[in-house]
Biotite code that builds the C-alpha atoms (Angstrom):
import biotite.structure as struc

atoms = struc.array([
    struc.Atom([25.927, 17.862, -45.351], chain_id="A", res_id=1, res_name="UNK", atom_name="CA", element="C"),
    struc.Atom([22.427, 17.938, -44.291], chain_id="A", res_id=2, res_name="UNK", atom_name="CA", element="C"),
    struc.Atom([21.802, 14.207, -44.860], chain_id="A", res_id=3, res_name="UNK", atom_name="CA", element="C"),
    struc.Atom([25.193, 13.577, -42.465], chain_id="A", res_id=4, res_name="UNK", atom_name="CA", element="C"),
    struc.Atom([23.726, 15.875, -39.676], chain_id="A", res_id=5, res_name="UNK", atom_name="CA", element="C"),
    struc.Atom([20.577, 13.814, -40.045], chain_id="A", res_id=6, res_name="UNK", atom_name="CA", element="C"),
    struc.Atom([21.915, 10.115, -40.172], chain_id="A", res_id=7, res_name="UNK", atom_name="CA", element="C"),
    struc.Atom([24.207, 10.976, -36.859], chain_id="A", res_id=8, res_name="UNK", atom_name="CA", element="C"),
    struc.Atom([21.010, 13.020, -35.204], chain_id="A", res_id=9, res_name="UNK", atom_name="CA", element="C"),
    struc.Atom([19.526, 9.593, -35.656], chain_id="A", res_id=10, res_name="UNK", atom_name="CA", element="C"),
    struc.Atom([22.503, 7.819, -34.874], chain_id="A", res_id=11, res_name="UNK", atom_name="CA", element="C"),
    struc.Atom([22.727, 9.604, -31.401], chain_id="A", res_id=12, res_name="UNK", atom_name="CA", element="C"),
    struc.Atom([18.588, 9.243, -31.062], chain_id="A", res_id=13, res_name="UNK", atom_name="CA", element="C"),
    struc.Atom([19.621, 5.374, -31.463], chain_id="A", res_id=14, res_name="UNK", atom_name="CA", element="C"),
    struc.Atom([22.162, 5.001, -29.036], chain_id="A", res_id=15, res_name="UNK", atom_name="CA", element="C"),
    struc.Atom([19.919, 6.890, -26.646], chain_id="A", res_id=16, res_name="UNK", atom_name="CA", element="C"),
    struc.Atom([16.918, 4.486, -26.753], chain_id="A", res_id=17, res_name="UNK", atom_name="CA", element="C"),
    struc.Atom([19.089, 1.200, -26.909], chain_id="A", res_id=18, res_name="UNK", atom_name="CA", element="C"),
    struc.Atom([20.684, 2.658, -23.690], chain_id="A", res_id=19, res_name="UNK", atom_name="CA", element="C"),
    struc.Atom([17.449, 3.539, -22.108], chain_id="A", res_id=20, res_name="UNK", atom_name="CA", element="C"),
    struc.Atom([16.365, -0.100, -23.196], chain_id="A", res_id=21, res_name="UNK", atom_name="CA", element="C"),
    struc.Atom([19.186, -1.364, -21.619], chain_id="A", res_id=22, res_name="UNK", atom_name="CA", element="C"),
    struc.Atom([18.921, 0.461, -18.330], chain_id="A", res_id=23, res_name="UNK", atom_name="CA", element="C"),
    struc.Atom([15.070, -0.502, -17.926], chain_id="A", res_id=24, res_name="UNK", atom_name="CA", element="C"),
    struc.Atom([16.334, -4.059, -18.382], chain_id="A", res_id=25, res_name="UNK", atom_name="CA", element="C"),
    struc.Atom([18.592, -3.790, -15.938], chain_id="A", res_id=26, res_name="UNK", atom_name="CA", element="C"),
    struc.Atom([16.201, -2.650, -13.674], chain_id="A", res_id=27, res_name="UNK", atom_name="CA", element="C"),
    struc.Atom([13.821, -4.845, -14.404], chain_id="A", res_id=28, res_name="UNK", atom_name="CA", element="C"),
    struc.Atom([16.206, -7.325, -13.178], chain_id="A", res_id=29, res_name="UNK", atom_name="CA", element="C"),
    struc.Atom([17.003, -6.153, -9.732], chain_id="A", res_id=30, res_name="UNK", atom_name="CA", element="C"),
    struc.Atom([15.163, -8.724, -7.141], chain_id="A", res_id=31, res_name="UNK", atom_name="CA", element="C"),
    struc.Atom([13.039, -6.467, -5.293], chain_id="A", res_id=32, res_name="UNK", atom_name="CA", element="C"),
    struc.Atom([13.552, -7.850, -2.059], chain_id="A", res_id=33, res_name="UNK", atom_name="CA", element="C"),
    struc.Atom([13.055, -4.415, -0.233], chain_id="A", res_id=34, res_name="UNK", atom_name="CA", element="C"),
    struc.Atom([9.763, -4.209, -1.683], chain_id="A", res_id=35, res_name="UNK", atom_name="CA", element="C"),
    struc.Atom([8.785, -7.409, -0.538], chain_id="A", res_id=36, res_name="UNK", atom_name="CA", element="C"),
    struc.Atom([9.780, -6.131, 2.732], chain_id="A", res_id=37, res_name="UNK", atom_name="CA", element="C"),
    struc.Atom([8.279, -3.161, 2.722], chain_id="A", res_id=38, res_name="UNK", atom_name="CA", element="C"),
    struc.Atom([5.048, -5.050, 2.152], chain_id="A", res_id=39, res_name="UNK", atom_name="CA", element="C"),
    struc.Atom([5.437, -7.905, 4.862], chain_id="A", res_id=40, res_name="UNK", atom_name="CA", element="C"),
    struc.Atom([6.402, -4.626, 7.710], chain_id="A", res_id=41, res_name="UNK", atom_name="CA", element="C"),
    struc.Atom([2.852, -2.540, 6.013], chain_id="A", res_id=42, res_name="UNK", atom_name="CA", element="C"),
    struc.Atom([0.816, -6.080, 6.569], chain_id="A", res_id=43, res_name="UNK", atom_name="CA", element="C"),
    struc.Atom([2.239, -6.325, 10.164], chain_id="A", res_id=44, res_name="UNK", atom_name="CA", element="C"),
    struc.Atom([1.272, -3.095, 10.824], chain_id="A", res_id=45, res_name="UNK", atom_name="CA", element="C"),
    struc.Atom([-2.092, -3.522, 9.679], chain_id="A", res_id=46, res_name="UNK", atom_name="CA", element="C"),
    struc.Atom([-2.873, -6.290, 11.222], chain_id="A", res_id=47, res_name="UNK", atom_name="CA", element="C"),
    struc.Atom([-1.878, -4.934, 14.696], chain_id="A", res_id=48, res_name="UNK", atom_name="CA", element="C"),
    struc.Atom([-4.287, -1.677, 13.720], chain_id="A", res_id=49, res_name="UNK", atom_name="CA", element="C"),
    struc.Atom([-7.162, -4.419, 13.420], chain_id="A", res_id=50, res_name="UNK", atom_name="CA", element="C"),
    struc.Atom([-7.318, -5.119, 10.171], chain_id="A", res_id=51, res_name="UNK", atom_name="CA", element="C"),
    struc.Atom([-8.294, -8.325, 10.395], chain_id="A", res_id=52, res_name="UNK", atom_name="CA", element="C"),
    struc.Atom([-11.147, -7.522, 12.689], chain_id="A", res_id=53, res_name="UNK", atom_name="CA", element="C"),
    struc.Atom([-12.209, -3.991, 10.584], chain_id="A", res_id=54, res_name="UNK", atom_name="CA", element="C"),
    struc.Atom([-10.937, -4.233, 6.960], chain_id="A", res_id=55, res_name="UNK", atom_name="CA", element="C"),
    struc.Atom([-10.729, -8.290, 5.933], chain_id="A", res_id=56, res_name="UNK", atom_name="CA", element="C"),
    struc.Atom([-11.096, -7.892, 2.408], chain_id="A", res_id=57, res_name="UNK", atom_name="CA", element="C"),
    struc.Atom([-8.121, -5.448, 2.547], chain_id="A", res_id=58, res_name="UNK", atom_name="CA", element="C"),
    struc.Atom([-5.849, -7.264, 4.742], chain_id="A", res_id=59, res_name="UNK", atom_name="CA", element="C"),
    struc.Atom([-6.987, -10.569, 2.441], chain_id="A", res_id=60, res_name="UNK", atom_name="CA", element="C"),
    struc.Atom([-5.690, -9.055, -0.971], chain_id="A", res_id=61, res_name="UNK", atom_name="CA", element="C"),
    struc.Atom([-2.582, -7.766, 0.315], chain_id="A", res_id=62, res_name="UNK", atom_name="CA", element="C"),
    struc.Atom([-1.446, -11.126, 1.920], chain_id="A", res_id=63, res_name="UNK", atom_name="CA", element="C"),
    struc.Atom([-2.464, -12.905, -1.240], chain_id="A", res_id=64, res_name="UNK", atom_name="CA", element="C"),
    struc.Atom([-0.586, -10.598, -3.285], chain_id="A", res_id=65, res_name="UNK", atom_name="CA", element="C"),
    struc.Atom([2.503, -10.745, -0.992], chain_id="A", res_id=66, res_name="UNK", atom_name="CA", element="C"),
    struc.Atom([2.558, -14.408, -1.476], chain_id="A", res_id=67, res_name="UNK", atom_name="CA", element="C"),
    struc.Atom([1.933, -14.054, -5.049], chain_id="A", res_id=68, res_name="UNK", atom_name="CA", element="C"),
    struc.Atom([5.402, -11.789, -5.160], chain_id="A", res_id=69, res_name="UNK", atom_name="CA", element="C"),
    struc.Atom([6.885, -14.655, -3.138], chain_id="A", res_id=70, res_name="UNK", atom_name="CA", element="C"),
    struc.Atom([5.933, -17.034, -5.793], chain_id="A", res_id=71, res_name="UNK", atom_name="CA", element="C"),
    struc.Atom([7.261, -14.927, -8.702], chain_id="A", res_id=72, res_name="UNK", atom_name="CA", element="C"),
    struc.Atom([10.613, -14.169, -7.006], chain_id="A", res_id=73, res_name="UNK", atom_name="CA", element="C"),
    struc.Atom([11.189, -17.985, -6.631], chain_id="A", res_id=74, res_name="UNK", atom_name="CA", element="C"),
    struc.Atom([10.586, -17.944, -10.398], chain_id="A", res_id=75, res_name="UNK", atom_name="CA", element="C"),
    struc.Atom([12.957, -15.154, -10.777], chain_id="A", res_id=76, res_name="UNK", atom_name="CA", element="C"),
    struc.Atom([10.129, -13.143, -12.275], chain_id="A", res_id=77, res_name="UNK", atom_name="CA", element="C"),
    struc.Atom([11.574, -9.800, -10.881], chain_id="A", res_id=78, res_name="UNK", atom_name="CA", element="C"),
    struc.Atom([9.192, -7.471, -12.382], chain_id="A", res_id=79, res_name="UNK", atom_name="CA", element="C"),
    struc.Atom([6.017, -9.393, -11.792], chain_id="A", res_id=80, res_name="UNK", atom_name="CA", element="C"),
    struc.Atom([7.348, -9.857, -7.842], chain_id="A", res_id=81, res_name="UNK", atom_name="CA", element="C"),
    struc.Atom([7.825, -5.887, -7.672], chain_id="A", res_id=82, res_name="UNK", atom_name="CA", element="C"),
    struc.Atom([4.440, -5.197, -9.216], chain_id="A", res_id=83, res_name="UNK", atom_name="CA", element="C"),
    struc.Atom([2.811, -7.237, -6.639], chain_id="A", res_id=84, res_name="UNK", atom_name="CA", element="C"),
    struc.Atom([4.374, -6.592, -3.631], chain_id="A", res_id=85, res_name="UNK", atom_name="CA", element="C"),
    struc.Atom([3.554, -2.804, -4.495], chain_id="A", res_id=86, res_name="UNK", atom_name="CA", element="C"),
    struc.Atom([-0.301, -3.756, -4.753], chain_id="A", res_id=87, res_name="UNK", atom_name="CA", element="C"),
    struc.Atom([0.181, -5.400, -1.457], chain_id="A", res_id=88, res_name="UNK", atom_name="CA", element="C"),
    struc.Atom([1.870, -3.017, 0.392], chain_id="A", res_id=89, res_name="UNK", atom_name="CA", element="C"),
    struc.Atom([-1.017, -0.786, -0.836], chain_id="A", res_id=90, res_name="UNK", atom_name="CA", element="C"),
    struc.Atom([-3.520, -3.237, 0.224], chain_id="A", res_id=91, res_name="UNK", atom_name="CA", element="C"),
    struc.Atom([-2.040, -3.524, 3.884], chain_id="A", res_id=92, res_name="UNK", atom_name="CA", element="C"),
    struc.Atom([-1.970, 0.606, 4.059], chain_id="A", res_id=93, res_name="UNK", atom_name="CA", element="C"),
    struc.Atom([-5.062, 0.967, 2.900], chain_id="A", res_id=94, res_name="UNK", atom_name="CA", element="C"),
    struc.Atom([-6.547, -2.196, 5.465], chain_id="A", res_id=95, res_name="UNK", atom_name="CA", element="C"),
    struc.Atom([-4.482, -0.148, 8.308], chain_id="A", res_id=96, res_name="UNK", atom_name="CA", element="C"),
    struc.Atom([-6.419, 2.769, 7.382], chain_id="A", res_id=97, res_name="UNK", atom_name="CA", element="C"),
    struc.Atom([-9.855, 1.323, 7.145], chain_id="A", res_id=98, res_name="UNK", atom_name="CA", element="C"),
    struc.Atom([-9.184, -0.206, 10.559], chain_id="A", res_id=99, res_name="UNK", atom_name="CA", element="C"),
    struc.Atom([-8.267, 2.914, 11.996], chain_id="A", res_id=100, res_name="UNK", atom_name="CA", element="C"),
    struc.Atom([-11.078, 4.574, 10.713], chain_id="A", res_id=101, res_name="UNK", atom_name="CA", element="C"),
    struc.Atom([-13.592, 2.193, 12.007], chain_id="A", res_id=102, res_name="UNK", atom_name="CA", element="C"),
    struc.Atom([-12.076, 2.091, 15.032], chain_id="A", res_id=103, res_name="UNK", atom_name="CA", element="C"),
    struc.Atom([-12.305, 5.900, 15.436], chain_id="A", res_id=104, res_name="UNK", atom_name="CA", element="C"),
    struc.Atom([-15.735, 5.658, 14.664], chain_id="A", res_id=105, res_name="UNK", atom_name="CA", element="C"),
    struc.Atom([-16.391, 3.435, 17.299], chain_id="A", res_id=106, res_name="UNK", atom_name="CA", element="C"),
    struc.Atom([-14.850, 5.506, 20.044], chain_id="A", res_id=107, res_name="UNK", atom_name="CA", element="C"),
    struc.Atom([-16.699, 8.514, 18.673], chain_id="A", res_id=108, res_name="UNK", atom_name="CA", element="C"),
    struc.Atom([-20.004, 6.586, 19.406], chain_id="A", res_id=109, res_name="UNK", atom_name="CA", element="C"),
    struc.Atom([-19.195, 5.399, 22.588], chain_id="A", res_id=110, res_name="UNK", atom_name="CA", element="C"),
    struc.Atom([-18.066, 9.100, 23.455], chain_id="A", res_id=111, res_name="UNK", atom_name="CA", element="C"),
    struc.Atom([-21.277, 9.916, 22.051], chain_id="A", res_id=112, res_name="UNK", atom_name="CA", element="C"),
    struc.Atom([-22.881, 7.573, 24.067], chain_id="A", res_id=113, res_name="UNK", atom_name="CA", element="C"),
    struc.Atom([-21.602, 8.768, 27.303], chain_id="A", res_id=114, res_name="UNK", atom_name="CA", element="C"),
    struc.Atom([-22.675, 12.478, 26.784], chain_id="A", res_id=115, res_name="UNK", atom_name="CA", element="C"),
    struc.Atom([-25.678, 11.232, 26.266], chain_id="A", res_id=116, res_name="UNK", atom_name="CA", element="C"),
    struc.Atom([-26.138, 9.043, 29.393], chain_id="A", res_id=117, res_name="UNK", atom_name="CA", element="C"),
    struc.Atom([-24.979, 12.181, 31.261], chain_id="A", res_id=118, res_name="UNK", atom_name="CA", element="C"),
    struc.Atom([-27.450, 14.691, 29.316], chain_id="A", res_id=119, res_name="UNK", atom_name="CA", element="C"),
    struc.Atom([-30.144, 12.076, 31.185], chain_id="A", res_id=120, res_name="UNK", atom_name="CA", element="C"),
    struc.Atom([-29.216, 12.175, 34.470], chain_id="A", res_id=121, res_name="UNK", atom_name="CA", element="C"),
    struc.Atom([-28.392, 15.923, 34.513], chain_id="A", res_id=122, res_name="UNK", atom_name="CA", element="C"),
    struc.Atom([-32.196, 16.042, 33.397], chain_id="A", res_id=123, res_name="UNK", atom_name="CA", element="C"),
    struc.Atom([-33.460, 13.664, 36.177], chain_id="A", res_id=124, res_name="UNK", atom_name="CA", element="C"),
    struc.Atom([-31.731, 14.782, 38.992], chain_id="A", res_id=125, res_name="UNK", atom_name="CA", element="C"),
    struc.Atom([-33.503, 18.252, 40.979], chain_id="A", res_id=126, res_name="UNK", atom_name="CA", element="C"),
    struc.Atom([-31.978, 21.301, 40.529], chain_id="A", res_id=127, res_name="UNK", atom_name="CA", element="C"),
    struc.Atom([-30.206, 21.982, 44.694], chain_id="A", res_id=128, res_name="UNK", atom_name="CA", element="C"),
    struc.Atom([-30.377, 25.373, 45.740], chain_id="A", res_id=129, res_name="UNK", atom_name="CA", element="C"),
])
């Protein structure tokens, strides 16, 4: 009786993986044109934050990798496509970031800049009475 239990436990264990197996294949083979989306909309975005101008390396690797997921699609090489336009719509976010970042910066210095320019003229001008 024990052995019975055992050989359907494994029986049911079986089944279990071959349909987990099954539904990761399936997956696998969904064309991940959303992604690719997703990716091409982050890159846009990016590159209208200044990307191109403050993070070039980052906006770089995420087109390349975009086009790389175009390639593999064409080749029906689902998985590969996903993986890639997930690195690229990483890429692009983190570009838009960078860019935004720098860009802050700059308008912090310029701010900076101002007080500063005022600081000297409050000092050179006489105190009216």
């Amino acid at each position: 009786m024990g052995k019975m239990r055992m050989a359907g436990s494994i029986g049911i264990m079986a089944v279990f993986f071959w349909a987990l197996a099954i539904g990761a294949c399936a997956t696998n083979g969904k064309v991940p044109s959303e992604k690719i989306r997703n990716a091409e909309q982050a890159i846009d975005r990016a590159r209208q934050n200044g990307a191109v101008a403050y993070a070039p390396l980052e906006i770089r690797l995420a087109e390349d990798k975009l086009k790389a997921a175009e390639e593999a699609m064409k080749k029906e090489e689902y998985e590969t496509a996903r993986r890639l336009a997930d690195e690229a719509f990483v890429d692009a976010q983190v570009a838009e970031q960078k860019a935004q970042g720098a860009k802050s910066l700059e308008a912090a210095q310029e701010l900076q800049k101002t007080v500063d320019t005022l600081r000297r003229e409050l000092k050179q001008k006489p105190a009216t009475n």
